[in-house]
C-alpha positions, 0 to 999 in steps of 0.5 A, spaced: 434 324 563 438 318 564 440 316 557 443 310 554 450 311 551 453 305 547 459 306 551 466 303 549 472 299 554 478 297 550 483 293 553 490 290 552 491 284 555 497 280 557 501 286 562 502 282 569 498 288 574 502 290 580 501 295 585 496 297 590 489 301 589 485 302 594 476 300 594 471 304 594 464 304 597 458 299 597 454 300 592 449 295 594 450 299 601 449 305 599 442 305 595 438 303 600 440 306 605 439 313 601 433 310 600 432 310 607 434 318 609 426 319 606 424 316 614 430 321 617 427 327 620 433 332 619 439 332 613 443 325 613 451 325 611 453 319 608 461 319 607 464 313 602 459 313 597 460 310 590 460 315 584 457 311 579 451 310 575 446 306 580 448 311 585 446 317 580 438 314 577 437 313 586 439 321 587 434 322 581 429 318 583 429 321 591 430 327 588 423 327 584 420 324 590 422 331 593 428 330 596 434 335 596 440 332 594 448 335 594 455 333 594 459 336 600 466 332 598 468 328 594 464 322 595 460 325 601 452 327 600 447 329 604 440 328 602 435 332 606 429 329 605 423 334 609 420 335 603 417 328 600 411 330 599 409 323 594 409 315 595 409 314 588 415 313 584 416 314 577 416 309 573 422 311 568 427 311 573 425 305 578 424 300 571 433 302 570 434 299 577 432 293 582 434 296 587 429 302 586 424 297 589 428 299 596 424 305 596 417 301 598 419 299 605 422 307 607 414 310 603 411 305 607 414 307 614 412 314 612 406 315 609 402 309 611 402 308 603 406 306 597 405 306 590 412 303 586 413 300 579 415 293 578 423 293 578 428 293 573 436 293 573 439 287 570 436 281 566 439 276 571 432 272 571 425 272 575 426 278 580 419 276 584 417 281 589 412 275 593 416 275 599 416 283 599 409 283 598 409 277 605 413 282 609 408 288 608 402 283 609 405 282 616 405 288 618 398 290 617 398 292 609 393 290 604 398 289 597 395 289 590 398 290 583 395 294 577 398 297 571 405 295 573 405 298 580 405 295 587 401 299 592 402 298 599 397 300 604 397 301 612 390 298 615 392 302 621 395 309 623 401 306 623 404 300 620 404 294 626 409 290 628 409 283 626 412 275 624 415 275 617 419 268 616 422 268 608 421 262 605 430 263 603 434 269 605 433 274 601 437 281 600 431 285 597 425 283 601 430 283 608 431 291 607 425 292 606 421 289 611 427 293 616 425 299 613 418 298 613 418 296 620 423 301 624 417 305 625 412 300 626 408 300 632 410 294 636 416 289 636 417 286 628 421 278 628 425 277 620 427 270 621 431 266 615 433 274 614 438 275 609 446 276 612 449 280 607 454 285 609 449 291 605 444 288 609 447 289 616 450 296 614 443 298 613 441 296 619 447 299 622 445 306 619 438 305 621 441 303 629 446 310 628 438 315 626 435 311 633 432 305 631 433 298 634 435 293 632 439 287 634 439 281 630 444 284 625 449 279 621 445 274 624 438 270 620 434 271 625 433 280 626 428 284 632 426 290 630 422 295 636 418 300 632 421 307 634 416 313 633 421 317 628 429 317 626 433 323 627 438 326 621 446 324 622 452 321 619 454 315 617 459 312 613 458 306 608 462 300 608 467 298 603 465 294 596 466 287 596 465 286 589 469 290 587 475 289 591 473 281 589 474 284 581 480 287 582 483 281 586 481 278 580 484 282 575 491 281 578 491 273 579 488 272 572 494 276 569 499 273 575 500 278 578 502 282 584 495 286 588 493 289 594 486 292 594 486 297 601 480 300 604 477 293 604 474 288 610 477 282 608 472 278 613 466 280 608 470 275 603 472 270 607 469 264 601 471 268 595 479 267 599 479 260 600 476 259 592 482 263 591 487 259 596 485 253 592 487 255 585 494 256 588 494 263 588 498 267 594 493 271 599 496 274 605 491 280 608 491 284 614 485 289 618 483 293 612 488 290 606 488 284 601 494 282 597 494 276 592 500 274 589 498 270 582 505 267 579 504 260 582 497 257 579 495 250 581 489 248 578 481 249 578 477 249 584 469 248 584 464 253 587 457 254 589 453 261 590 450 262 596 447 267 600 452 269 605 456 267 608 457 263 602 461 264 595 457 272 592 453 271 585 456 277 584 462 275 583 461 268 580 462 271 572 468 274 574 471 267 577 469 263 571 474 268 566 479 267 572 477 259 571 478 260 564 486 261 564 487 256 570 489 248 568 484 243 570 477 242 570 472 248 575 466 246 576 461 253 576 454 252 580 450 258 580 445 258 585 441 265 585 440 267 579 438 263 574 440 267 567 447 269 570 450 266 564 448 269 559 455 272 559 459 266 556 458 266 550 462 273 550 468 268 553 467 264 547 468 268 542 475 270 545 476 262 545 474 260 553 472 252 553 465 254 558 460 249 557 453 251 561 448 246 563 440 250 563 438 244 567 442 245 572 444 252 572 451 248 572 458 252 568 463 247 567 470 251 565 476 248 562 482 252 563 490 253 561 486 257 555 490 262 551 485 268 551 485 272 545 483 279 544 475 280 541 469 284 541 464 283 546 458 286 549 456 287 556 449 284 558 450 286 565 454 289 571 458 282 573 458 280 566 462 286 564 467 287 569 469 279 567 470 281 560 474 286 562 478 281 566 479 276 561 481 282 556 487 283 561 489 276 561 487 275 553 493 277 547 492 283 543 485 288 544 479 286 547 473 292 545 468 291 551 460 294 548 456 296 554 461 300 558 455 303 560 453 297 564 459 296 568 459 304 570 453 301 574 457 299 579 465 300 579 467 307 580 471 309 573 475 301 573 479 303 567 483 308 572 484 303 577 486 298 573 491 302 570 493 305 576 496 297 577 499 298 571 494 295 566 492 298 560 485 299 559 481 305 556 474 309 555 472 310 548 474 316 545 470 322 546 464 318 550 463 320 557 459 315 563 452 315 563 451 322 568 446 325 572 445 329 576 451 334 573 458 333 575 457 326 578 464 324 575 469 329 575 476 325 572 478 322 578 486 320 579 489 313 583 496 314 584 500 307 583 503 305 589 509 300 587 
């Protein structure tokens, strides 16, 4: 049982972070793909996979489809999902997480059918499905709600290859109609598909089982309808939220960071904003390192889908923003209550003002932070007060830890590693299952 636990962050701000630490795995790479294995004929093996609570509630939920799931290192799993026997999803995990919704286009593949709850997850503002349900439409599906599922269903044998054109990229429909159609009969075209790394790595993964695709990291993908995907390796691409997060961290306490095991050329625009407000960015094949000492001044930022700037990583720039000089205007493009984390920076006396009609955050920096209690509503929301607890004087107690165990692999311990002082709750571990999922872990501080 996947419980919430009123967990606790205390951090103590104003220690400049030096060192390197290295990223982990993609959560929003790792989800779907699991999901995926439930085409595969064979155990799938994948390598870099995050251990962390999104990644916990997927396990549970391909487990009682009646996939078998273990840990054969550290942060490899295999998933064996021969025995899937069911296209419905229960309700009580797929409503903890937006990314169950995944399953649909993997049940449809296999079975001709799926029956999935409406998605949960964060509250980030209307999540509507209409483009989902357009790509099933397309490959030969009658689609219907009722009692909070969506039911998909083949009117053929198999699915059938068709045109899907998205009315605006989108990440969630784009898996989706990839996983649905990789064994479709036919030849399925996805234009104004979603360009996301995640994206791409999924299609990556399903090309290694014998799918094809081309198209990939481009708006517009082919997909060729293969009879069956074998079992195989694959090993996930590396965060990029988190690397943002931690690189963050270390600017906003004008600091000296480098975050390793990353692909700089997944976060091009996030640099440039970064470059923009005077910070010290160098980076090589697999490393990024800021230098925060000489802080210029605001910049301004619109989310986009990629390449443009990640939503994911907008509140996270707003608390960097709150300690810089100048004016930052903040745009959010994506999701239309990102901001309901702004009134947690006030209370540690950020000057944000938030316009509703235009989604529209305008940032007055060079504040002095301090230290204050705040709740975490979302995953981004947390890791930004966690960001401007390390830059505010005196301690910050972040409620909701919980939330941001959905998505950072033991941030504490990162944080820490590069010098930071940041600390669980007494006595309060993550939110776990299956058993086991986080064993204390060690990051070595490299000076």
């Amino acid at each position: 049982m996947l419980d919430r636990l009123e967990t606790t962050l205390r951090v103590r701000g104003g220690v400049r972070l030096e060192g390197s630490v290295a990223t982990h795995g993609a959560k929003n790479a790792a989800l779907p793909i699991m999901a995926a294995a439930i085409l595969c004929k064979g155990k799938v093996t994948l390598h870099r996979v995050p251990r962390i609570t999104d990644v916990s509630v997927m396990w549970s939920l391909l487990e009682a489809l009646g996939a078998r799931i273990r840990y054969e290192g550290d942060n490899t799993v295999t998933v064996d999902a021969s025995n899937v026997a069911s296209y419905r999803a229960p309700y009580a995990l797929v409503r903890k997480l937006a990314a169950s919704f995944d399953i649909v286009g993997p049940l449809l593949g296999r079975f001709g059918k799926a029956e999935v709850p409406l998605p949960g997850g964060c509250v980030l503002g209307t999540r509507a499905t209409d483009m989902h349900e357009q790509a099933f439409l397309a490959l030969g599906c009658d689609v219907r709600s009722a009692h909070g599922y969506l039911i998909a269903e083949s009117k053929y044998k198999r699915l059938r290859g068709g045109t899907i054109e998205f009315r605006m990229p989108s990440v969630g429909a784009t898996k989706n109609a990839m996983l649905a159609a990789v064994l479709a009969q036919g030849t399925t075209v996805i234009k104004n598909a979603a360009m996301e790394p995640e994206v791409v790595d999924l299609g990556y993964f399903l090309n290694a089982m014998g799918a094809k695709i081309s198209g990939l990291a481009g708006d517009t993908i082919t997909i060729e309808g293969v009879k069956e995907l074998s079992g195989g390796e694959y090993t996930i691409i590396p965060d990029r939220i988190v690397t943002g997060t931690l690189l963050f961290a270390g600017a906003v306490t004008r600091g000296d960071v480098t975050v390793t095991g990353c692909r700089p050329e997944h976060l091009e625009a996030f640099m440039l904003k970064l470059q923009e407000c005077g910070v010290d960015l160098t980076y090589g094949e697999d490393w990024i390192r800021v230098d925060g000492s000489a802080i210029t001044g605001g910049t301004e930022i619109l989310t986009a889908p990629y390449p443009g700037f990640p939503t994911d990583l907008q509140p996270q720039m707003v608390s960097f923003l709150t300690t810089v000089p100048g004016t930052s205007v903040v745009e959010e493009s994506i999701f239309n209550a990102r901001f309901s984390y702004v009134n947690e920076l006030a209370r540690m006396g950020a000057d944000v003002r938030v316009s509703m009609e235009s989604n529209t955050a305008v940032v007055k920096g060079a504040a002095q932070l301090s230290g204050a209690p705040v709740e975490a509503p979302d995953i981004r929301a947390g890791a930004a007060l966690v960001i401007a607890g390390l830059a505010a004087a005196g301690e910050t107690e972040i409620i909701g830890l919980e939330y941001i165990d959905r998505g950072y692999e033991r941030l504490e311990e990162l944080l820490s590693a590069l010098g930071g002082q940041v600390q669980r709750s007494s006595g309060i571990t993550p939110l776990v299952e299956p058993a086991g999922i986080f064993e204390t872990r060690e990051y070595p501080r490299v000076s």
